[in-house]
C-alpha positions in Angstrom: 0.0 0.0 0.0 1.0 3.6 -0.9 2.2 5.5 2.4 2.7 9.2 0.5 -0.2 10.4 -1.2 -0.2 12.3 -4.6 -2.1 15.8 -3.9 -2.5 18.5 -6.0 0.0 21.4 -5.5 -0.6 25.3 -5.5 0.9 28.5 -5.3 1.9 28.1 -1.8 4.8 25.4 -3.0 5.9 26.7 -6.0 9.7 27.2 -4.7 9.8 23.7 -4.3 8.1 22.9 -7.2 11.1 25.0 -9.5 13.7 23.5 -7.0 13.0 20.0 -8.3 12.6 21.5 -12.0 16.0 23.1 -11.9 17.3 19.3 -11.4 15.9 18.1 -14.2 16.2 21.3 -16.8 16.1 19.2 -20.1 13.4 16.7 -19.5 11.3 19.3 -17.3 11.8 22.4 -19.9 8.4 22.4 -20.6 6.8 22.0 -17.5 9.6 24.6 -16.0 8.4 27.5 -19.0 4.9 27.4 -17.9 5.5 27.4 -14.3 7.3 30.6 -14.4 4.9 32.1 -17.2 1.8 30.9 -15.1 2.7 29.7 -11.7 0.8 26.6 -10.0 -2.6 27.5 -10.2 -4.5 25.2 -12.4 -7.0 27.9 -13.8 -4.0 30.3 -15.2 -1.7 27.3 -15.8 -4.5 25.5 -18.6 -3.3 22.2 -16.1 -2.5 20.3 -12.8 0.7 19.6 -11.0 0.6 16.9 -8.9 3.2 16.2 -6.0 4.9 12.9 -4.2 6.2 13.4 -1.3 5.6 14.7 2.2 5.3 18.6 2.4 8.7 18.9 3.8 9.8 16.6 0.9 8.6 16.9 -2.3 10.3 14.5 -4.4 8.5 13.9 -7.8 6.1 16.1 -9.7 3.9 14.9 -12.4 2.0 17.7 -15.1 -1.6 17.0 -16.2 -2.2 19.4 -18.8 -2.5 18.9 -22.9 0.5 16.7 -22.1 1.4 14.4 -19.1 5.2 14.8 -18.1 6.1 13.3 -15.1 9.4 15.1 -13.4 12.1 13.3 -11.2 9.4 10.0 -11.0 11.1 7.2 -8.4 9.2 4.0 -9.2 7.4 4.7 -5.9 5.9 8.0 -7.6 5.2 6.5 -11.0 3.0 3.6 -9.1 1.4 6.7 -7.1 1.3 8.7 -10.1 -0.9 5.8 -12.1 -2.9 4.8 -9.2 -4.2 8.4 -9.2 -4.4 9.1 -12.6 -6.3 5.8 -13.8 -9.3 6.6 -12.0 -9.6 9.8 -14.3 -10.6 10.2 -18.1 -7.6 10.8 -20.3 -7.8 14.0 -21.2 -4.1 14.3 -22.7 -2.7 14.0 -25.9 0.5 12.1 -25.1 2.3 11.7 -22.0 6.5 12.5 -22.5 9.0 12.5 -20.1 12.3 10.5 -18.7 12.0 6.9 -20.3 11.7 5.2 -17.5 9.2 7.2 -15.9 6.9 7.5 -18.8 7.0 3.3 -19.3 6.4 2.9 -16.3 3.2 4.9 -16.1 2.1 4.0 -19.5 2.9 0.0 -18.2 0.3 0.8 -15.4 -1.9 3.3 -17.2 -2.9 1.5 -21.0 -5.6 -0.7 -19.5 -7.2 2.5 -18.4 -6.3 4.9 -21.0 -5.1 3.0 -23.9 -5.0 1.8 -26.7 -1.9 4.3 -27.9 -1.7 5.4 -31.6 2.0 4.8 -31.1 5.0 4.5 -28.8 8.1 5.8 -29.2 10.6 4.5 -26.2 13.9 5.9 -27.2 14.1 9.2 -27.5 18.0 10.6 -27.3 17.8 13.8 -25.1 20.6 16.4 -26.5 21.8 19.5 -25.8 25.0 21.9 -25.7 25.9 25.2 -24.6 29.3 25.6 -27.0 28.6 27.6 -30.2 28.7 25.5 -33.6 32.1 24.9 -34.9 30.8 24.4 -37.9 30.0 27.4 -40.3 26.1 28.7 -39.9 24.0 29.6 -42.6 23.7 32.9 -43.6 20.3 32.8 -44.9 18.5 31.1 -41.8 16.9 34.0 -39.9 13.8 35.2 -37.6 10.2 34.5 -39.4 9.0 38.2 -39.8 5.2 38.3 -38.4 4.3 39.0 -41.8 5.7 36.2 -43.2 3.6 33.2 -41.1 1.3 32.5 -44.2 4.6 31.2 -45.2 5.9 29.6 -42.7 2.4 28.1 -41.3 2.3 25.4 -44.6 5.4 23.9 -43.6 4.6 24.0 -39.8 1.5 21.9 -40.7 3.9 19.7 -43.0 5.8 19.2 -40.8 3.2 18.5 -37.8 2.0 15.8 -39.9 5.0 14.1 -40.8 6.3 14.0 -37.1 3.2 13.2 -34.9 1.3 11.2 -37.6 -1.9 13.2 -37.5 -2.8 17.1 -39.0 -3.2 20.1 -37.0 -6.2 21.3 -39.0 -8.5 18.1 -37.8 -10.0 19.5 -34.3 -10.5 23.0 -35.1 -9.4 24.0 -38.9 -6.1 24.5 -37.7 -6.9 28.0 -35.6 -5.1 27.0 -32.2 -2.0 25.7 -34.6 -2.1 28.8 -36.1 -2.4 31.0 -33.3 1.0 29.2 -31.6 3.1 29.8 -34.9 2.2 33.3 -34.9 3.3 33.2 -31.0 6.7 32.2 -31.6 7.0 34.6 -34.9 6.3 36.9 -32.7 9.1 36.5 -30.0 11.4 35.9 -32.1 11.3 32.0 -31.7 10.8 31.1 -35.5 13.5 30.6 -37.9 13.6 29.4 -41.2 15.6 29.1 -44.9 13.1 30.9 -47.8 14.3 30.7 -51.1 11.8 32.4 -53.6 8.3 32.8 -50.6 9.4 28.9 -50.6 10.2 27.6 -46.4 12.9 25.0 -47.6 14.5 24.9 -43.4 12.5 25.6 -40.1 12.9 25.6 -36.6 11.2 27.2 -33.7 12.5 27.6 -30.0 9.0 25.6 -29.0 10.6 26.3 -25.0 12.2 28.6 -23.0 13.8 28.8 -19.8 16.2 30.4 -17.8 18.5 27.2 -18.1 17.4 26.4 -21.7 15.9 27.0 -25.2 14.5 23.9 -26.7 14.8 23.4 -30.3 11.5 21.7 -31.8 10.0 21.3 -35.6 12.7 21.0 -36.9 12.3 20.5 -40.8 13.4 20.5 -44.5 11.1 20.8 -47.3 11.3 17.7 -49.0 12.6 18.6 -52.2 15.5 19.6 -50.7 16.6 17.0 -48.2 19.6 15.0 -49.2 21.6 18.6 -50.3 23.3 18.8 -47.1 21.2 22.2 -45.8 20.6 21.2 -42.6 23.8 21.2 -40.9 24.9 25.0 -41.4 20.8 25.5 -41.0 20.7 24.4 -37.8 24.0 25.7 -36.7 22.6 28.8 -37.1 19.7 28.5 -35.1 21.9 27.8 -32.2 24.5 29.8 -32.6 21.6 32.7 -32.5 20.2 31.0 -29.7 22.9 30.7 -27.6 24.0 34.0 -28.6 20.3 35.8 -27.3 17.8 33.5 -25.7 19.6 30.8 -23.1 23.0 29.3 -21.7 22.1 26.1 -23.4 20.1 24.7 -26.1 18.8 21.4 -26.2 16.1 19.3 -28.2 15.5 15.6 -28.2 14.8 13.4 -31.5 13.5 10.3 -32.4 16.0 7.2 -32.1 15.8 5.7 -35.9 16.4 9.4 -37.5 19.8 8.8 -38.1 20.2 11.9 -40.4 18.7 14.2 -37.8 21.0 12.8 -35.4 23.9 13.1 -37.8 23.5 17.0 -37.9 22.8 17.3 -34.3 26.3 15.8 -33.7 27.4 18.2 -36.2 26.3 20.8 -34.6 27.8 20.1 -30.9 25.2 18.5 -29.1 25.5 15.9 -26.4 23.2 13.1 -25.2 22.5 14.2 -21.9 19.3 11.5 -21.5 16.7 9.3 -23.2 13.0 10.6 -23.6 10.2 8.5 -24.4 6.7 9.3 -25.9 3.5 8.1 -25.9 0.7 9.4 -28.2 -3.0 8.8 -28.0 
């Protein structure tokens, strides 16, 4: 039987809350961004945070929001995690975190909540806070605001390709569109445009204190296998690096070697393994 609990946490223990997020910066970037942007109150933060541990001692967090990301989970706090959370409608659309934390709750959870639309255990977590020593790209650069009906195509293109299902199918695409033109705006979109055409992109989908995380990353098709995305990339985190964070990091799907190839390239270091599940 489970001795600790899993409550709810609020406002009241949001320094511990960050303490335990400042141990994990990679794998909790996510979780950490929103924290500071909204604090612990579920009706500003759009989701829950959920606690293991005595008051004193808070040693695991878990967020319950569009995604599930359990933070610093000891197998004592995935089993608490799951007992709690399989007695509620899944509401999330994937949960992501540490490996062995999110197999563990997904092992306990997919009678509940399953079946998954796919599951993806190895994740290699990266990052680096050395600029590229590679040369960067001179014509990767900020998305103007007046250029997202350019870059929101390939967004979408590249939604699709990675996650397996469009952006457009719940609500025409408006709450997609409406988070491109949030990162155009602070100056968190980067792409490659050769004639009004997006052939690279990249968006800084997080940001911390500790880190900028690198997400949709893409290259138009028709010009994959040129050898763009090296110095492309190299640019967005030499920029980012330069103006946003100490460190950049990102993580990427096991079996895209390529990717992989131009994150080494480009500096970065596995610093852990991710895994996703998506529902």
């Amino acid at each position: 039987m489970l001795t600790v609990p899993v409550r709810q946490l609020g406002e009241s223990e949001r320094r511990a809350v960050e303490r335990l997020l400042d141990l994990d910066p990679y794998a909790g970037a996510q979780v950490a961004e929103r924290v500071s942007a909204r604090g612990l109150a579920w009706w500003r933060a759009e989701g829950r945070i959920l606690g293991y541990g005595t008051r004193r001692n808070l040693e695991s967090i878990c967020w319950l929001g569009g995604n599930l990301t359990p933070i610093l989970a000891t197998d004592s706090a995935v089993a608490a995690f799951a007992e709690q959370l399989s007695g509620e409608e899944r509401l999330c659309s994937s949960i992501v975190g540490r490996a062995d934390a999110v197999l563990g709750l997904w092992d306990r959870l997919a009678d509940h909540w399953g079946p998954a639309r796919d599951v993806r255990p190895n994740q290699p977590l990266l990052a680096t806070d050395a600029l590229p020593a590679i040369p960067v790209d001179p014509e990767v650069r900020r998305v103007r605001p007046d250029e997202v009906h350019l870059l929101f195509p390939a967004a979408v293109a590249m939604y699709a390709e990675e996650v397996g299902v469009s952006p457009l199918a719940e609500d025409g695409g408006r709450a997609y569109r409406r988070r491109v033109e949030d990162l155009v705006r602070a100056g968190r979109a980067y792409a490659r445009m050769v004639d009004g055409e997006v052939v690279f992109k990249a968006e800084l989908a997080v940001v911390t204190r500790r880190t900028a995380q690198v997400q949709g990353v893409w290259v138009a098709p028709a010009w994959r296998g040129r050898g763009i995305a090296s110095a492309a990339m190299a640019a967005v985190v030499h920029d980012a690096l330069l103006r946003v964070a100490p460190t950049v990091s990102l993580y990427v799907n096991d079996f895209n070697r390529p990717a992989r190839r131009v994150y080494e390239r480009c500096g970065f270091h596995r610093v852990g393994t991710l895994a996703t599940i998506l529902f």
